[in-house]
C-alpha positions in Angstrom: 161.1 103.2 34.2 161.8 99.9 32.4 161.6 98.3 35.6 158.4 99.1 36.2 156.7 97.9 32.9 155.4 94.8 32.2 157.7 91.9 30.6 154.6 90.8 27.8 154.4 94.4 26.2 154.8 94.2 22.3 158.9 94.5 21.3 158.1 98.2 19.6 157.2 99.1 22.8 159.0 102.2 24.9 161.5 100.6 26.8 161.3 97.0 25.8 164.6 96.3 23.8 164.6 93.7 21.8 162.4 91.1 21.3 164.8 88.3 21.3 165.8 89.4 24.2 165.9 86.8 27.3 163.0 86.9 29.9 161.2 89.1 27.4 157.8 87.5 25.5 155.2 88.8 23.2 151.9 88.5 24.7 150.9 86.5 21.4 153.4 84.2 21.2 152.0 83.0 25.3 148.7 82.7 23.7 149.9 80.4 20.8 151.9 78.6 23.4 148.9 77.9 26.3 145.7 77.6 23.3 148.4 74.6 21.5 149.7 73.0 24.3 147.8 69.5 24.8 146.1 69.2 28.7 147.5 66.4 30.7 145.8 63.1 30.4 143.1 62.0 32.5 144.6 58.7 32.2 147.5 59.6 34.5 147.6 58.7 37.8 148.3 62.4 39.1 147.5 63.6 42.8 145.3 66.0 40.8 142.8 63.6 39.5 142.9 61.3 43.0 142.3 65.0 44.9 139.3 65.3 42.6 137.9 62.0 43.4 138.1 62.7 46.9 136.7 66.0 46.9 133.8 65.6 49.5 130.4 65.2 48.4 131.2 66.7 45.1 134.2 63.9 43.6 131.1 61.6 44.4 130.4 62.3 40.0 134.0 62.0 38.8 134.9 58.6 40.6 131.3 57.2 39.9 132.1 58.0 36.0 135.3 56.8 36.3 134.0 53.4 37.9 131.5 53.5 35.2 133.5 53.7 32.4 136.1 51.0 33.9 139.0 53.1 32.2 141.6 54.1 34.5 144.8 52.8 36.7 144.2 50.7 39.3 145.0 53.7 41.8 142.2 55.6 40.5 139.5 52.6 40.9 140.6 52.1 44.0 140.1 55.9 45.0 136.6 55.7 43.3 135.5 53.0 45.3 136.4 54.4 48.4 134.7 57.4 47.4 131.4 56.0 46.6 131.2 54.4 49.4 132.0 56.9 51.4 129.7 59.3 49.7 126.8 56.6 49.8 127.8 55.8 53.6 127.1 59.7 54.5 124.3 60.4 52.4 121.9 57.5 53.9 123.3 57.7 57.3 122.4 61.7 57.2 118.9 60.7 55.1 118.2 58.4 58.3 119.4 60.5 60.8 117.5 63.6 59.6 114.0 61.4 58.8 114.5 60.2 62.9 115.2 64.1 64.2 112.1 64.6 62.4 109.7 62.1 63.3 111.1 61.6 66.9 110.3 64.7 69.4 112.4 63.5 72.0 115.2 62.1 70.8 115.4 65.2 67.8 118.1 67.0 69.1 120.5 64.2 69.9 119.8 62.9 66.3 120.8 66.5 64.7 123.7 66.6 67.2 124.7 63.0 66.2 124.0 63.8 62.2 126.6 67.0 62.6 129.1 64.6 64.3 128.4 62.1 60.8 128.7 64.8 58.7 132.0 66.3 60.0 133.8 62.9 60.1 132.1 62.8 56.7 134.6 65.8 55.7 137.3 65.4 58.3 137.9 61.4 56.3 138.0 62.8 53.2 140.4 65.5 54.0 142.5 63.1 55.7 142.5 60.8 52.5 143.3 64.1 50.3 146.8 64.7 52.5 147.5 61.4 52.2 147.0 60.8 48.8 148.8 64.5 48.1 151.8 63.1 50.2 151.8 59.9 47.9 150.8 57.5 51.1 148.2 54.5 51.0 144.6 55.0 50.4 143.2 52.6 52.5 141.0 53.0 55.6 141.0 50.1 57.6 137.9 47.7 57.1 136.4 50.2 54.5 138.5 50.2 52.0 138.0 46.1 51.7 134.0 46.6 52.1 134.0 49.4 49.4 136.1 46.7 47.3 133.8 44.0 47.1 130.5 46.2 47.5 131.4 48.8 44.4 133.0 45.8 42.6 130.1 43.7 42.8 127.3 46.4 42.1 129.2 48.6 39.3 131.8 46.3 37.8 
């Protein structure tokens, strides 16, 4: 039966042995351990924090208060920028595309059909940057990235 029964019991517990035993924990002593422990710094340049930037649509907010606060490694401004742009790129290209469907009655379905195709390479860039950026590759899309470097740098630096 001590198998079968769980590692973090307390060490008076049936079965348990002693509590200096190896493998063994009290479920207070994890607690202590995981409420003290410091979080890692948003200042490091972790695949974590670049995913988050690049998170579509939504690391839009991170990388904007990143670029904002002009605190971070050069890695993470660059990601930010890219970001932005990207972000910025979409969202008026679907505003437009959505006022035209709207407004046009025959050309309404090919601007829907062309606003999907916008949004999915929308997503599909942004995952390809994520895989990248996980794998520990370049950032850069060609022509973008140096657009998104002077634009953002000139308008929020």
């Amino acid at each position: 039966m001590d198998n079968f029964e769980s590692k973090y019991r307390n060490p008076g517990a049936k079965g348990q042995g002693d509590a200096g035993e190896k493998g063994t924990h009290r479920y207070g002593d994890i607690i202590n351990n995981f409420s003290t422990s410091a979080p890692p710094s948003p200042s490091a340049s972790s695949s974590v924090y670049l995913v988050w930037y690049l998170l579509p649509i939504i690391g839009f907010f991170p990388s904007l208060w990143t670029l904002y606060r002009r605190q971070g490694s050069r890695e993470q401004l660059a990601i930010s920028r890219i970001s932005i742009t990207l972000a910025i790129s979409w969202l008026l290209g679907y505003l437009f595309l959505a006022t035209g469907a709207a407004n046009l009655d025959f050309l309404s379905v090919r601007l829907l059909i062309l606003n999907s195709f916008l949004t999915s390479g929308y997503f599909l860039i942004s995952l390809w940057l994520i895989i990248v950026t996980i794998r520990g590759k370049s950032q850069r899309i060609p022509a973008f990235s140096r657009f998104a470097d002077e634009i953002v740098d000139k308008y929020l630096s």
